[in-house]
N, C-alpha and C positions, 0 to 999 in steps of 0.2 A: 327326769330322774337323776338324781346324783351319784358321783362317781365315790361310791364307800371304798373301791381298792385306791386311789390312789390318797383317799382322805385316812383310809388306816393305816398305809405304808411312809405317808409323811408325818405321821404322827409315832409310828415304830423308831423312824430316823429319829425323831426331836425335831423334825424341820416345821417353821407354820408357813403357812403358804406366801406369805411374804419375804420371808428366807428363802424357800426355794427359788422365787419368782428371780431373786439376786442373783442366787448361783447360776442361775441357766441364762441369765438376760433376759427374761422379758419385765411386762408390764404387772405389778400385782394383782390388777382385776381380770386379767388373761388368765393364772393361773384359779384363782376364786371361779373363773366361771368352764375353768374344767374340772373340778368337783362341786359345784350347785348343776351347771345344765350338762355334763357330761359330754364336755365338748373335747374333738378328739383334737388333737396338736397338728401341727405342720411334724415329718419325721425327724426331722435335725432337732425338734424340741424334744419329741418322745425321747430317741435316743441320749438325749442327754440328761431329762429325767430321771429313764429307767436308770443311768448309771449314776447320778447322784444315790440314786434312791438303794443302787446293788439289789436290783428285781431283771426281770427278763420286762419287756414293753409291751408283749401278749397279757403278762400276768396284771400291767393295769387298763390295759386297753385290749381286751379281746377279741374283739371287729377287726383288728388290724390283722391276726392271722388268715381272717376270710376276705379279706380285700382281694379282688379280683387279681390285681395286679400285683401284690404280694403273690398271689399263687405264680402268677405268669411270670416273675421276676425267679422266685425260686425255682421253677423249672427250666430259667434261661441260665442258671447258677452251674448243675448239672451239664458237664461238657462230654462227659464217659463215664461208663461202668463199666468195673472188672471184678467177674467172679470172685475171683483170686489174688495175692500180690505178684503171681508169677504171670498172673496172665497182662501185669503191666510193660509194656516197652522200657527195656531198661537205658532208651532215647530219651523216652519221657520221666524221668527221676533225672537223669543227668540234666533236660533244659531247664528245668525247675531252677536246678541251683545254678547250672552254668548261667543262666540271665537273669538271675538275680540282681538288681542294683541297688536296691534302697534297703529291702531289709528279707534276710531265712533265717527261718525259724524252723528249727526241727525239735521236737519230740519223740519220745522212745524209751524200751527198758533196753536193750542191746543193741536195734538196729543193725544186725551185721550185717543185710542187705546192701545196705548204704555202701561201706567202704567194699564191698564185693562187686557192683554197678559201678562206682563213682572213688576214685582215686581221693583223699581227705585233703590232701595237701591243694587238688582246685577249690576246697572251699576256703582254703589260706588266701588264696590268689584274688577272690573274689572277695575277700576282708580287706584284702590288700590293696584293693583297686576303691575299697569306701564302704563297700556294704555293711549293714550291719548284721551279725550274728549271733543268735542266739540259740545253744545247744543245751537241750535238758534229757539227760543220761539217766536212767534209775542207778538209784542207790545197791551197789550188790550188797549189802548190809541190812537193807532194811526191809520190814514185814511187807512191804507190795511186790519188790520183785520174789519175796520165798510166798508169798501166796497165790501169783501168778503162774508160779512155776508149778505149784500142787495142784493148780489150775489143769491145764497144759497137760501135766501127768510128764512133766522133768522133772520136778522138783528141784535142788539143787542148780543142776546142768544149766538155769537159766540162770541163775547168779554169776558162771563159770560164762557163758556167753557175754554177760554185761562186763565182765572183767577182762575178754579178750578183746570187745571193744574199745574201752578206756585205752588200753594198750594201744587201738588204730588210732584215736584222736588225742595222744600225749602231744605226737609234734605238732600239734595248734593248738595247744590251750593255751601260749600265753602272747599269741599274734594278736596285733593290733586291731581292734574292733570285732575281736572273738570272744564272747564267755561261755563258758559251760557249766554248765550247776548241776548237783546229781537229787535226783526228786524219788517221795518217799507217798508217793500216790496214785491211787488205783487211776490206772490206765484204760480210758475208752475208745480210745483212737490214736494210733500212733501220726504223728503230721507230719508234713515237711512244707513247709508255705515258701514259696521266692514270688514277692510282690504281690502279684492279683493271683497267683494261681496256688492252688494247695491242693494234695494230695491227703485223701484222709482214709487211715487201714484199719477198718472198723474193728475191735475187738469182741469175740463169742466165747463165751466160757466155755470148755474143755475143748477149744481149737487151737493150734497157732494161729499168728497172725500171719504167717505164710499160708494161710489154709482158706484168711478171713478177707471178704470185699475189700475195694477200693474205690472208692469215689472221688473223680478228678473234678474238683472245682474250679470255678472264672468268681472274679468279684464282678456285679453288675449292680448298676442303680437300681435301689429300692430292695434289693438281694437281702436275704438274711442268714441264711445259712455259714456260707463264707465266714463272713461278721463274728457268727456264735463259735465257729472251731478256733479262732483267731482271739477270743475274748476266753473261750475254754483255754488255749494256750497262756494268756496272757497270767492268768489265775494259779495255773501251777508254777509257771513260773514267777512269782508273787510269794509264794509259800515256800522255795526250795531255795535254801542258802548255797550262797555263793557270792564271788565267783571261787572256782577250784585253781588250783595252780597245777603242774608237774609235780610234786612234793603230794597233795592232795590225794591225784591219780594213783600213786606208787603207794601208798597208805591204802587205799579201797580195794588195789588189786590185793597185795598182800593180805591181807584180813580173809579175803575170800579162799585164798591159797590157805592162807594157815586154816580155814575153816576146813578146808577137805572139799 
């Protein structure tokens, strides 16, 4: 039986299966005979598929979410659960970032948790020493953090929080191997990733996010979850211009201030 999602999805792209076969490295008749005999890829192919193709790799290969060992990988992914963000160790938010080497990533509309746990100037130190970072701040300006907030039931007050964070991370916006961009979209999970581990603060409609789960992840072979919070990151920040400067920061708080 052939494979119609991956034959209408390359076909969505403009790709023919001989063009793809280029972009991912293999053989042309490899790819031919995963949509004639619906033959499933080695993962390093999937994964590189699905992202030529900008699909999830469940959406062309559906078996792949029931694989035994996809289930068993995902639940080796899961290192902790926490009700709450309070009920996280706030040990466990600081080793995230304090061991970071290669690259943190955090997301967030205010995050004042962060600098309330975690001193901002160690995540200068850890830019400082190489790592790379990437902070994406909501926009206190724009329609996701004012509708997060009518969410929430602050209204406003959450704009006022995002504007007193900018204020904690001015003195590292323009340290070496830091950028911070401010994003203009709906928020599912606040992150903080350093390397393999990431914290993810699920977002509920009419909670805070102080109110809402935490799920402490591992990256683990054949893992997926990891992956997708890490590729969800990847994507807003894709979409959010920058980088911001000091000059930027002082422009978005004021706006908020003149707003009331």
């Amino acid at each position: 039986m052939a494979n119609e999602r991956l034959r209408d999805a390359l076909r969505q792209a403009g790709l023919t299966p001989t063009r793809c076969a280029e972009l991912i490295g293999v053989d042309p008749k490899t790819v031919e005979r995963w949509i004639s005999l619906d033959r499933l890829p080695h993962r390093t192919h999937r994964a590189a598929t699905a992202e030529l193709l900008r699909v999830d790799e469940t959406d062309l290969w559906p078996a792949v979410a029931l694989d035994p060992r996809t289930v068993s990988a995902g639940r080796a992914e899961l290192a902790e659960f926490y009700p709450t963000r309070a009920a996280v160790p706030p040990d466990l938010w600081r080793s995230v970032i304090d061991e970071a080497q290669d690259g943190l990533d955090i997301l967030v509309y205010a995050g004042l948790f962060l600098p309330e746990v975690h001193d901002v100037a160690r995540i200068g130190r850890r830019a400082r020493a190489g790592c790379r970072v990437r902070i994406l701040l909501g926009d206190p300006s724009g329609t996701a953090v004012r509708q997060r907030g009518e969410e929430e039931g602050f209204g406003i007050g959450l704009a006022h929080r995002v504007a007193l964070s900018l204020r904690y991370f001015q003195p590292i916006v323009e340290t070496s191997n830091i950028e911070i961009r401010l994003h203009n979209t709906t928020l599912y999970a606040s992150i903080v990733r350093g390397d393999d581990t990431l914290l993810a603060n699920i977002h509920m409609y009419g909670y805070t996010a102080g109110q809402n789960p935490v799920l402490h992840l591992q990256r683990v072979p054949e893992g997926r979850v990891f992956d997708q919070y890490l590729g969800s990151f990847d994507k807003v920040w894709s979409v959010a211009p920058g980088p911001v400067s000091t000059a930027d920061l002082d422009e978005a708080i004021a706006q908020v201030v003149k707003g009331g």
